[in-house]
N, C-alpha and C positions, 0 to 999 in steps of 0.2 A: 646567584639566582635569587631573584627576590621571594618571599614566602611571606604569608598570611594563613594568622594560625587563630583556633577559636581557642581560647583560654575560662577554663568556667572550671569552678570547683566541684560542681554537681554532673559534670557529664558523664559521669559512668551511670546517669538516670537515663541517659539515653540508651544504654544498652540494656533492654529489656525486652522480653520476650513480646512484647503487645507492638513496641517499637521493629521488632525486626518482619513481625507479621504485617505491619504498615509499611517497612521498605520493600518488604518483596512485593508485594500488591503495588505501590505504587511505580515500580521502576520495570512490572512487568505488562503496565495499564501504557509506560510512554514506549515500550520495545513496541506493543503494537496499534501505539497511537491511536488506541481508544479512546480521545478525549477531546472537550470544548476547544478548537483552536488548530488542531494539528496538522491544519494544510500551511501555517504560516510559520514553517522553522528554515524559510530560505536565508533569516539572516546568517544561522549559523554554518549555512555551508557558503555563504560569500566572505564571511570571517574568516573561515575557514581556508576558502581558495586563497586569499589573500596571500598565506604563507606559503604555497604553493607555488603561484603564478607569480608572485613579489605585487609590489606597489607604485608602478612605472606612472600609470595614468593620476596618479593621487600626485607623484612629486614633478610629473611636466605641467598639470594644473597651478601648482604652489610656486612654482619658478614663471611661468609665465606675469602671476601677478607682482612678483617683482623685478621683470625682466620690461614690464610696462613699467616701471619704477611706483610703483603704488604705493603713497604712504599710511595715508587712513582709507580705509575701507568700510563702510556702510551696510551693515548686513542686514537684510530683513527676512524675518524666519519665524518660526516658532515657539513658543514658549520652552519648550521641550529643547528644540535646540539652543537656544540660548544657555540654559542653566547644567545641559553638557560639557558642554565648551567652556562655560565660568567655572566650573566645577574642576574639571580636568585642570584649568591652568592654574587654579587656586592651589590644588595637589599637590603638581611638580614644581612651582616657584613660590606660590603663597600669596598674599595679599597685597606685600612690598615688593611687587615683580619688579627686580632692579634689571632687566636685559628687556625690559619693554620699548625701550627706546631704540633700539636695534633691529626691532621685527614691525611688521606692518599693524598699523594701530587698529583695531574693531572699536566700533561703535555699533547696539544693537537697537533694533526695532523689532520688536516684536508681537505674532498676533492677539494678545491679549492686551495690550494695550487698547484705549479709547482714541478714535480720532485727534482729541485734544492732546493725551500723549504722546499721539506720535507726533505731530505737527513743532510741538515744543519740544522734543528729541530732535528733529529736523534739524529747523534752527538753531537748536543748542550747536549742533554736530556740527552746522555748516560756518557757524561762527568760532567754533573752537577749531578749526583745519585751518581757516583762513583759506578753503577751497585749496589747499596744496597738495597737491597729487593726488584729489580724491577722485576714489570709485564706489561704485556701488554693485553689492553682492546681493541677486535673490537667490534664496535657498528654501523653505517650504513655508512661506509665510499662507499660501493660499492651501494648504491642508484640511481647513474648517472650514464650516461653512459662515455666512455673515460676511461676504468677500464685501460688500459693498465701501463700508472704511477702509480697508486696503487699497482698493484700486484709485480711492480719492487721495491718499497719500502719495500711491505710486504716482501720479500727474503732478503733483505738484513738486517731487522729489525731481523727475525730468526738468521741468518747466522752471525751477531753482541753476537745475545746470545748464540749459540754454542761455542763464543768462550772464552764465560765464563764459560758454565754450563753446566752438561750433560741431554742427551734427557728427562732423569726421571723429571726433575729441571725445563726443557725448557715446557712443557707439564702440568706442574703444575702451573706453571707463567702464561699461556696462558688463556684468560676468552673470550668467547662471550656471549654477546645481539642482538639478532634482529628476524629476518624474517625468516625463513625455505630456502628458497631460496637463501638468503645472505649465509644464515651459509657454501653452499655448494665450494665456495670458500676457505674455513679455515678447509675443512672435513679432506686433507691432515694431516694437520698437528697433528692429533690424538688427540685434547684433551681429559680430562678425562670428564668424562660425568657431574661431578657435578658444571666446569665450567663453563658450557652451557646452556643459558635462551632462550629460544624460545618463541617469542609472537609471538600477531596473525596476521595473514596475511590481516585481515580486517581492522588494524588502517592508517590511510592515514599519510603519508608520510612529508606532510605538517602540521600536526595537531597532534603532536607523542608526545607534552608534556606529557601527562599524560598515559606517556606507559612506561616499562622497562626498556625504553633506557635512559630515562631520570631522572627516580624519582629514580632509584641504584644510582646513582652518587650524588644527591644531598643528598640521607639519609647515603652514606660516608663522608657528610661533614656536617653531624650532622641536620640536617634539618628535623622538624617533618612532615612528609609524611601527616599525616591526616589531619593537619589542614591546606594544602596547597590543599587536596582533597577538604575540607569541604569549601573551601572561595572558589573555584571551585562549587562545588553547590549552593550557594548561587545564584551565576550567574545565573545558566543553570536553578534553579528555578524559575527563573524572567524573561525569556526570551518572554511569552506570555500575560506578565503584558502590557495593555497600558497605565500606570501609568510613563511617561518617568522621573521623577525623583528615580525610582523603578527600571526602566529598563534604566540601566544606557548605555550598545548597542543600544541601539534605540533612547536613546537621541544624544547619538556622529553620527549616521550615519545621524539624521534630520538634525544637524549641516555644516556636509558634503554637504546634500542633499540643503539647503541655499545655500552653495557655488555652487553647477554648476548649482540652478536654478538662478544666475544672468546673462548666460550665458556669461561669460564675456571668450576673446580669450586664456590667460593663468590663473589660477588659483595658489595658494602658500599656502601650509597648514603645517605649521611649527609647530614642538613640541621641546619645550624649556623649559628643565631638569634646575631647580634652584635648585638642590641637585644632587650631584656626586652620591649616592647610587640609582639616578633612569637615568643617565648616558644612561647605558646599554638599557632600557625600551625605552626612546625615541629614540635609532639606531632601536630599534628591531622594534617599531611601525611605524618608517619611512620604513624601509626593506619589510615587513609587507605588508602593506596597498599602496605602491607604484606597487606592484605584480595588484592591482584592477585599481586605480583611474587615471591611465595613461589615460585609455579609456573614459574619462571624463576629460580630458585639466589638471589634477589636480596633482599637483609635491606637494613631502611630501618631510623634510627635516629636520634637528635636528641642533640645538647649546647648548649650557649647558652656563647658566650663576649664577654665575655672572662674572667668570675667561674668557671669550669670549664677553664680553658684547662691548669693546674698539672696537673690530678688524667686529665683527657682524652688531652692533646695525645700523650702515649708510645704509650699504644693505639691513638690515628688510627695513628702514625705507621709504627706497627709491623706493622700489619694485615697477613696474607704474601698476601691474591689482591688482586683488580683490585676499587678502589676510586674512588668518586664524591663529593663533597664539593659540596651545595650552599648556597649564601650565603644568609640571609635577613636584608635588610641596607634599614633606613630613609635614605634621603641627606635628607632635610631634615624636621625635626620641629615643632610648632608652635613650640617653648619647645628653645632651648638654652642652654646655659654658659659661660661663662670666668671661670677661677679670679679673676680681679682685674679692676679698671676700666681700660680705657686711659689714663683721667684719670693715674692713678697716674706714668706715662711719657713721659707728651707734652713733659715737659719737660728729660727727661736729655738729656746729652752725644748716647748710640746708643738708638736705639729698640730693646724686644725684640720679639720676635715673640710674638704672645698667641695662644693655641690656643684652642677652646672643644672641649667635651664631643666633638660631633661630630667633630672633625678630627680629635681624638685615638684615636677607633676606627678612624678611616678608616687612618691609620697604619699602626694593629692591624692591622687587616684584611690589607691590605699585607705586612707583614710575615709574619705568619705564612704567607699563600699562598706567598709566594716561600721560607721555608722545606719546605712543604709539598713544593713540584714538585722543588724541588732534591731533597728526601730521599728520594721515593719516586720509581719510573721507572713502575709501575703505576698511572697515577692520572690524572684528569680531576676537574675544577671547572668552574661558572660560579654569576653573583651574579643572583638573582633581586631584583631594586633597585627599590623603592618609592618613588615623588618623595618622599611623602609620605602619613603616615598622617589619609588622609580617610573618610568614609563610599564615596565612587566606589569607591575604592582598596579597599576594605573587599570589595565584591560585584563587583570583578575577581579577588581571590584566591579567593576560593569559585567563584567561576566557574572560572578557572584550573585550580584542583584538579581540579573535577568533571568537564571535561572532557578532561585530561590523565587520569584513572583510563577514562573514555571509550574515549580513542583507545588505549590501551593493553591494553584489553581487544579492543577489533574487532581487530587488529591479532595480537596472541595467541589468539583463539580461546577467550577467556575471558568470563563472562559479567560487565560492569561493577555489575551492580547486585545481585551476591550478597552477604551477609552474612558 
């Protein structure tokens, strides 16, 4: 079973008598959902059904689009979904996805994009497929508002495939996911009905991982859906634990909660990816958690080391108010390295000591922390530590997230599920 553990030298500051008076208050404020937000927690109980009812309608969606033979797919969506879906795939395969060539190619468009971007995404897209089995996916690009550049892209995206393919071809290539209300934007264009996924109108907007829109696209790139449910529960089972090594949300938001009770004028709570496959994770938890903690002096912000450590590390270092530094750190990967064979050695006079990839961050890691506390007297760390990058592991950090922005909002008087 995969696990993620918080590693901090100072966490026995979280057990303090002022800390335990804030979890009971806070954990007895969501039992009876006295707070900013709490008519929108249906994600967690379709997360939830998920593991119950199984995952049938997510994997005849993901088979049909390669049962159409689809090879690139065109997705237009959200910003929000986009940097899920990159995130997640960065996780489980990395950045050198060597089995991409195997699963159906994305290409995104997304609503933050300007007219001009998307237009030159277009074209890029349509010139890089060479039109070969392409289709096109909407999934919540029409979420915000400002539809008007969307829907001149969507005309022109059609109007690009008429002039490859006839109506029959163009209508069959055509897929939606989302909302009833979305779809009525795409009603025009006739698709066929089998298409067309319609979820509920109750999943919030901000909280859509574990909906349609997002678990089709990643079980097209081979990803086991259930055990990215199941590290998902795991979470949402612990959420009323006051065991904060248990309830790994309630121990990041205490952490937080340290920081603006120093009341110090600016706050810095940095997360710093020492592995490229959680890259993604630390934009998505800056992204994230900056939407709350603004209203509390407190800036979230990302660097990846060890390849930024030159150009970063004087600015950590120098930072003049109360800073946080959090670890986003894999301890065992499918695949690691070492420079050379052992064979090479086994037969000298002294044996050397051979490192592989991993140890040699671990090092890192090391090192720089213990520069870190020595240098600065304002400052707090710990290592959010992944055993391992699994699909479990996968839907305990989204869970993680979601409910540390959660308990961070009940807790401040902030609404968790504002935009």
């Amino acid at each position: 079973m995969s696990q993620i553990n918080i590693k901090n030298k100072f966490n026995d500051n979280l057990f303090t008598l002022e800390n335990n008076k804030i979890i009971n208050s806070l954990l007895q404020k969501f039992k009876t959902l006295n707070f900013f937000g709490s008519e929108n927690f249906s994600f967690d109980d379709i997360a939830i059904n998920y593991s119950i009812k199984g995952i049938d309608k997510i994997i005849q969606f993901c088979n049909l689009l390669y049962k159409n033979k689809t090879e690139n797919l065109i997705v237009l969506c959200s910003f929000e979904t986009q940097q899920l879906i990159e995130t997640s795939l960065d996780f489980i395969y990395g950045k050198l996805n060597n089995i991409e060539n195997n699963k159906i190619k994305l290409f995104f468009i997304n609503d933050s994009d300007s007219y001009q971007v998307m237009e030159n995404k277009l074209n890029y897209y349509f010139f890089k497929t060479k039109n070969n089995n392409l289709s096109i996916l909407f999934l919540d690009i029409f979420v915000k508002k400002n539809n008007q550049s969307k829907i001149k892209i969507i005309y022109k995206l059609i109007d690009k495939l008429h002039q490859k393919a006839s109506d029959f071809l163009i209508k069959k290539s055509i897929y939606f996911i989302g909302k009833n209300n979305w779809y009525l934007n795409f009603k025009k264009f006739l698709m066929t009905k089998e298409n067309i996924l319609i979820i509920s109108d109750s999943i919030h907007n901000e909280y859509h991982f574990f909906s349609e829109i997002i678990l089709v696209l990643l079980a097209t790139q081979g990803l086991n859906i259930n055990k990215i449910i199941n590290g998902y529960k795991q979470v949402s089972d612990s959420i009323l634990n006051e065991d904060v090594y248990s309830n790994l949300p309630l121990n990041i938001f205490l952490n937080f909660y340290k920081l603006v009770n120093n009341n110090d004028k600016l706050l810095l709570n940095l997360f710093l990816s020492y592995d490229t496959f959680l890259d993604g994770f630390a934009k998505l938890f800056t992204h994230e958690l900056n939407k709350l903690t603004y209203h509390q002096n407190i800036i979230n912000d990302c660097t990846y080391f060890p390849e930024n450590i030159t150009s970063t590390i004087q600015s950590i270092l120098s930072f003049p108010y109360l800073k946080q530094i959090i670890y986003l750190d894999i301890k065992e990967k499918y695949f690691d390295y070492q420079p050379s064979s052992n064979i090479e050695n086994d037969d000298a006079i002294s044996h050397l000591n051979y490192f592989t990839l991993n140890s040699l961050k671990e090092i890192s890691i090391n090192n720089f922390n213990n520069y870190y506390q020595s240098y600065t007297e304002s400052s707090y760390e710990f290592t959010l530590e992944i055993q391992r990058n699994t699909e479990e592991a996968l839907g305990k950090l989204i869970g993680i997230l979601y409910w540390t922005k959660i308990f961070y909002g009940i807790f401040f008087d902030i609404n968790p599920f504002l935009n």
